[in-house]
N, C-alpha and C positions, 0 to 999 in steps of 0.2 A: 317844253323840253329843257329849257337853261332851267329852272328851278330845280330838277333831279340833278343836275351837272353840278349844281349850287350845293346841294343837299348831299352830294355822294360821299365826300370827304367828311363829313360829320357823321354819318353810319357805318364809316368802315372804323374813324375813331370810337365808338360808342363799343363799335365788337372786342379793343383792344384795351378796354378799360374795365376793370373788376370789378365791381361793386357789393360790398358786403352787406348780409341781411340787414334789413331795414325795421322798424317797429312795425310798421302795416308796411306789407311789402309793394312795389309797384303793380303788379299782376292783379294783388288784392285790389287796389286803389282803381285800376283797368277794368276788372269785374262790376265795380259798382257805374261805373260811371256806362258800361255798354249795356248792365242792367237798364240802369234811368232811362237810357236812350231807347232801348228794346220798349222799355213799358210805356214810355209818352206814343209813340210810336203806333202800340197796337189800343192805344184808347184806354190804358187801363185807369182807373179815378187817382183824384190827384192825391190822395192820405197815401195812396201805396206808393206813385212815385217820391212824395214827401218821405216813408222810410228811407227810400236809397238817398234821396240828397243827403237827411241825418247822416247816416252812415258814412257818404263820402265827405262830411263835414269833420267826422272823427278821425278817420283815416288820413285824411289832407295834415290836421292840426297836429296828429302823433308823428306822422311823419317829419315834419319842419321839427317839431320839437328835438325828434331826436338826431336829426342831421344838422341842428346849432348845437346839441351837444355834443356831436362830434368835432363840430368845428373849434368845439370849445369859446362859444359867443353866448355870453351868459349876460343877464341882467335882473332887476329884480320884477317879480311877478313874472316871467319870460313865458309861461306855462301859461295861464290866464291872458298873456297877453296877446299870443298868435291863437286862441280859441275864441278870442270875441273880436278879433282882425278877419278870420274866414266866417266865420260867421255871420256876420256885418255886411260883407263884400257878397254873401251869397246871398242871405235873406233881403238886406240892402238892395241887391241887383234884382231878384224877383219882384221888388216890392214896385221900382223904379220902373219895369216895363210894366206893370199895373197885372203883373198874376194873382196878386194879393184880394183879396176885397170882395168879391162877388156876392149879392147877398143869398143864392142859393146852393152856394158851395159851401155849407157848412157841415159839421159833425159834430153833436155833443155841443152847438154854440159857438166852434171855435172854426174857423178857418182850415178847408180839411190840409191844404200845400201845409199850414201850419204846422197842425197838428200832427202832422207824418214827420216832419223833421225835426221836430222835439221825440217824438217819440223813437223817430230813427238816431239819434243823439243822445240818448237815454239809454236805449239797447244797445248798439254798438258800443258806448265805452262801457257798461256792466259786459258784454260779453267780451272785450279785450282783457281788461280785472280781472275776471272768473281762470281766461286761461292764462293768466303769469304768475295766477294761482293755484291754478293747478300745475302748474309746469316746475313752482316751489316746491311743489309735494310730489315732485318727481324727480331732486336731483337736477334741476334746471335743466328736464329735457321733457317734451312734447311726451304724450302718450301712445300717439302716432303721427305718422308722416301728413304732412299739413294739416293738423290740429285745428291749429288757429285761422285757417282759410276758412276750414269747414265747418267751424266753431259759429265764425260771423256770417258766412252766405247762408248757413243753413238757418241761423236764427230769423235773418230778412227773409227767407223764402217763407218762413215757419208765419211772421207777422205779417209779410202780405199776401199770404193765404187768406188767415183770419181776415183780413179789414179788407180784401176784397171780398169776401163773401160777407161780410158787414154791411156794404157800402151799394151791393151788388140791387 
């Protein structure tokens, strides 16, 4: 009970604070990460939950990216340099409790946890690109109302359709 009493003055500050659009928004970044959860969860193979890590690997790094640029904390490489800091810290972190390595959890040769999160890191930033490109060819406005949510969920569902039935 003391930890809500702890906790209650920092969600009532949270309601009072506006927060403007973000490059992958939080909600987006919230989706992937209850995806991952959902699908380790119901047993689905690891290349599919590897897309969602990608993804949330992209999301995480756009994010920071653009809230130093907000803050106006720049450096050189800054770009490169918070995408091989999450990266490191994620695949890093899997490799370290030993999810990595199995010799019958392969795909194509490769490590399937691997190989989903290269490929989920792949798609996620071409389908971020795609929409600030089309969103150029519109007047810097979306096409429609959450565009780019359903630009990216809909491409990971789209991929781990395919590679679960690959994999199946």
């Amino acid at each position: 009970m003391k930890k809500w009493v702890l906790l209650l003055p920092l969600v009532f500050l949270s309601w009072n604070v506006a927060v403007p659009a973000q490059a992958v928004c939080p909600v987006c970044t919230g989706a992937v990460v209850v995806g991952l959860g959902i699908s380790r969860w119901l047993g689905v193979d690891d290349v599919v939950t590897g897309l969602w890590i990608g993804a949330f690997i992209v999301m995480l790094s756009l994010w920071t990216i653009n809230w130093l640029k907000k803050k106006s904390i720049r450096w050189l490489l800054r770009k490169l340099t918070v995408w091989v800091i999450y990266t490191t810290l994620i695949i890093g972190g899997l490799y370290l409790y030993g999810v990595f390595g199995h010799p019958l959890n392969k795909l194509w040769g490769v490590d399937k946890l691997l190989l989903g999160i290269i490929i989920g890191i792949i798609n996620t930033y071409t389908i971020v690109q795609w929409y600030y490109w089309l969103k150029k060819r519109n007047n810097n406005k979306g096409y429609f109302k959450f565009q780019r949510t359903l630009m990216s969920l809909g491409s990971l569902i789209l991929l781990s359709s395919i590679f679960y039935f690959l994999t199946k």
